[in-house]
N, C-alpha and C positions, 0 to 999 in steps of 0.2 A: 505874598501870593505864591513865590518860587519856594519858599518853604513849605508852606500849606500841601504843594504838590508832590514835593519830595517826600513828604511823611506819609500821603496815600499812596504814593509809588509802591515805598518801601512796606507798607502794610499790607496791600496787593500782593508784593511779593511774598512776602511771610506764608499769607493765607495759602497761597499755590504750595512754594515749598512745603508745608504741613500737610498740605494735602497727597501733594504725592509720596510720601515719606510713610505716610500709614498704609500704604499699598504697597506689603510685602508680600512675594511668590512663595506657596507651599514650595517650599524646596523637597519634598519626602514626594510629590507625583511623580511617580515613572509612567514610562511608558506614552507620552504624551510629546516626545520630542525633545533634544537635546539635552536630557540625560547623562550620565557615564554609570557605566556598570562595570565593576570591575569584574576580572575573570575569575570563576570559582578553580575548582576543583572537576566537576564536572565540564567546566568547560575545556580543561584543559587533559582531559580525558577523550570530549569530543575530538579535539584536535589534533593529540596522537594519533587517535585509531584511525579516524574517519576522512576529516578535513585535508590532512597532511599527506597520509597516502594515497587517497581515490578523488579527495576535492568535494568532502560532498558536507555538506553544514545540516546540522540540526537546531531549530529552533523551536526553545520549551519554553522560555520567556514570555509571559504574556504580552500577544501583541491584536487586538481585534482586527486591524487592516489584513492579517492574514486569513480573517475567518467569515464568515456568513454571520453578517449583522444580523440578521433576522433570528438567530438560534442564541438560546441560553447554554452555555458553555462553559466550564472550569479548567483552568491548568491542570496540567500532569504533574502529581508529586515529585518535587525534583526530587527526592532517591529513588526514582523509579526509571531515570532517566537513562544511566546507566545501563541496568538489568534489560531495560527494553531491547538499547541500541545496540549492548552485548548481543542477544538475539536473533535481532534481525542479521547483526553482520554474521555470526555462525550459519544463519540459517541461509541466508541467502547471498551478501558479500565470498564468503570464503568457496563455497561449491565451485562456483564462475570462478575465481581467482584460480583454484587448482585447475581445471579445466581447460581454458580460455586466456589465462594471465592478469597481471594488473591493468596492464594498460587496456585490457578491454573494458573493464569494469570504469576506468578512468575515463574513456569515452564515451560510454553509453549512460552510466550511472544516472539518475535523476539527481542534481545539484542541491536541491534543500527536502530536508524531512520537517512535518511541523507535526510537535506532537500536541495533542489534548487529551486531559484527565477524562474528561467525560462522552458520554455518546453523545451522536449528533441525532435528534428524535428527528420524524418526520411527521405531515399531517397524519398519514394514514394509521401511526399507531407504530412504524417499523424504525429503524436508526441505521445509519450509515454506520459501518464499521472503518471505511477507510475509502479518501477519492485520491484521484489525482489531476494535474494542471498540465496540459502537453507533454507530460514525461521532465516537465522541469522542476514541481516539486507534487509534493507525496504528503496531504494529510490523514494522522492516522487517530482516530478517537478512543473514547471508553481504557484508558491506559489506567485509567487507577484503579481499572480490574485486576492489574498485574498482580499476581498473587504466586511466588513461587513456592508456597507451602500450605497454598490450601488446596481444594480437593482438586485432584491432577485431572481427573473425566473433563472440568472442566476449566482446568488452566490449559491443557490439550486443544480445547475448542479454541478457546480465547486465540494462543502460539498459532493456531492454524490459519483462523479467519486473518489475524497481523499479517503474516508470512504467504498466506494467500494474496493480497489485495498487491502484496510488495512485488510478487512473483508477474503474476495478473500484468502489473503496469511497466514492467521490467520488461516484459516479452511484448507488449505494444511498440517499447523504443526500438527493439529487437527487428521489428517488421517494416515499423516508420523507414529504418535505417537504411533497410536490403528486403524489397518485397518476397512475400512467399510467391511461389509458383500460383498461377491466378486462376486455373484448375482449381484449387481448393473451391472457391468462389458456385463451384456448377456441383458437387457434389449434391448437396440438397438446397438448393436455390428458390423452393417454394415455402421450407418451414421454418424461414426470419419472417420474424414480423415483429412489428410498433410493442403492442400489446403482449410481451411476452411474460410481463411479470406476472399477467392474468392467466398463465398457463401453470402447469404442475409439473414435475419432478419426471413422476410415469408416463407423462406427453410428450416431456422434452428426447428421453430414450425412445421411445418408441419412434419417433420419428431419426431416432440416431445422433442426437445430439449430449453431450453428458452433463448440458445443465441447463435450466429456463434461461438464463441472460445468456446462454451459448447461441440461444436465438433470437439474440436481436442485429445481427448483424455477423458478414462473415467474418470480420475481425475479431470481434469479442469470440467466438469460436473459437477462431482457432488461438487465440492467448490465453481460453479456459481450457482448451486440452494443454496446456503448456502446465499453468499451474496448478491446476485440480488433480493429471496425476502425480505431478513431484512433491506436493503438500500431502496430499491423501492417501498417497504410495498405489502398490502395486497390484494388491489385492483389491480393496477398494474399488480400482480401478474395473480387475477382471471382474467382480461381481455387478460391475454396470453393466459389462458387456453380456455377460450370463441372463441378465434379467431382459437386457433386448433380444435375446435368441428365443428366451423362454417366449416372450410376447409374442415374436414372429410364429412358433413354434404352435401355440395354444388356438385353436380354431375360434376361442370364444374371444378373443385380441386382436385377433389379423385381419379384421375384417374392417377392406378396404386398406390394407399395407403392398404397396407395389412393389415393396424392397423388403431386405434384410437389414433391419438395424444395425443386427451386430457385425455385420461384413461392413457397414456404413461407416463405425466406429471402429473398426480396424484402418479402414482406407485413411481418415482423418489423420488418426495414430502415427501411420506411415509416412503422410505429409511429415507429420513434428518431429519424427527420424530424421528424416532426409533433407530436412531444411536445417534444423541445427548443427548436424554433420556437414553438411554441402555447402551451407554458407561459414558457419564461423565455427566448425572443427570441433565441435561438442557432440560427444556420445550422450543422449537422452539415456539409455541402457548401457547395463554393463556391457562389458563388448570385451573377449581375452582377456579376464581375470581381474583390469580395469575397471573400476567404477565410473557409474554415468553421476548425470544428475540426478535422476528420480534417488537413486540409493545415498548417493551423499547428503541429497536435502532429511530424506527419511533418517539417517543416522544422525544429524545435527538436532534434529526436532525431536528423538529416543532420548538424546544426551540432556539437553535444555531441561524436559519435562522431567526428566528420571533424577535431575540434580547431578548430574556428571559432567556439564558442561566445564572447560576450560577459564579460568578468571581473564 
């Protein structure tokens, strides 16, 4: 009987061993949790440039936890990784560095970039070009647009809206940090509103502001006069302010304008002078032969597009 048992024991046991023994793990899943990924090239690129001197990490890696489960999505070409992040630091790291120093950029910086190859669509038909997370990281999409030798009109657009969203979220940390004078706030305090995506371009000027999402709050205002004119430059610029004179200007437009736009949009302008300079010592304009920001960014974003950037 004590044999009888011992040989079902052991058959028992067999059967179990067998069983778990055919239950091998794909070892080839990444991205699923304790992994090892060794370091490429690019990453150790990332870590020179970026990581080591300012603290700030890039992640291209495919990882969904960093992204909106709800949206179909693709990686950014990892040789695209580089050229991007070349980019963004010419265009937007190094200005603030000559200006302001490293360690400003070390404290303020947003801590992670996460890049994706593709856009991020939305219901209504439009795609997010780029968000961000409290100013602690910065996702940026549609990057396997990155195209440094196809048509510049629109590698131009692409560099800009990139360099825009970065600048954009940059000057939010900026504010979080050291509020603006709270006067900006009463400038035009009736033309925010919810609803602003439902307004237009020639509504947003006309009432003095230099873009629809400048109307959805006075933050976002005043962080799109920050980056729309260092990304767009100077002219650009003056030609918003020309078209809000004209509107005021034309009897068949001003009907019902209690103000002057373009004086609205100078006043605004003068805030982002005097706050940059008064608080953290950055000339927005040139100023005695010194270049500001608007002009360094405008010349890094010439070089980028024109193929003269620095490796």
């Amino acid at each position: 009987m004590k044999s009888l048992k011992y040989i079902i024991g052991i058959l028992m046991f067999a059967f179990v061993s067998c069983s778990e023994e055919e239950f091998v793990p794909n070892e080839t899943l990444l991205g699923l949790g304790g992994d090892v990924q060794t370091s490429s090239e690019v990453d150790q690129w990332i870590y020179e440039n970026l990581t080591k001197p300012y603290n700030i990490d890039v992640k291209y890696k495919w990882d969904q936890a960093e992204l909106d489960k709800n949206k179909t999505l693709v990686p950014i070409k990892e040789e695209l990784v580089v050229p991007v992040m070349k980019m963004i630091k010419k265009i937007w790291i190094e200005p603030y560095v000559k200006l302001a120093g490293t360690s400003f950029i070390c404290q303020l910086a947003p801590k992670r970039y996460v890049l994706v190859g593709s856009p991020s669509y939305n219901a209504s038909g439009t795609y997010t070009a780029g968000e961000a997370e409290g100013g602690r990281k910065i996702t940026i999409y549609r990057l396997n647009w990155y195209d440094e030798s196809g048509d510049k009109a629109e590698f131009l657009d692409l560099v800009q809206s990139i360099v825009k969203t970065v600048h954009h979220e940059f000057a939010h940390i900026m504010h979080q940090t050291i509020m603006y004078p709270i006067e900006y706030k009463s400038i035009t305090p009736e033309g925010y509103l919810s609803a602003w995506n439902n307004t237009t371009d020639a509504e947003a000027i006309k009432l003095g502001f230099i873009s629809t999402y400048a109307r959805s709050t006075p933050n976002e205002d005043f962080v799109e006069m920050i980056a729309r004119i260092a990304v767009y430059g100077p002219e650009w610029w003056e030609a918003r302010v020309a078209q809000a004179a004209a509107m005021y200007a034309d009897p068949a437009q001003n009907v019902g304008m209690t103000y002057n736009p373009a004086e609205v949009l100078r006043l605004k302008e003068s805030y982002v002078i005097n706050y940059l300079k008064d608080v953290w010592g950055i000339n927005f304009y040139d100023q005695e032969g010194e270049k500001g920001l608007v002009s360094m960014v405008q010349d890094a974003i010439n070089e980028i597009v024109n193929g003269n950037a620095d490796n």
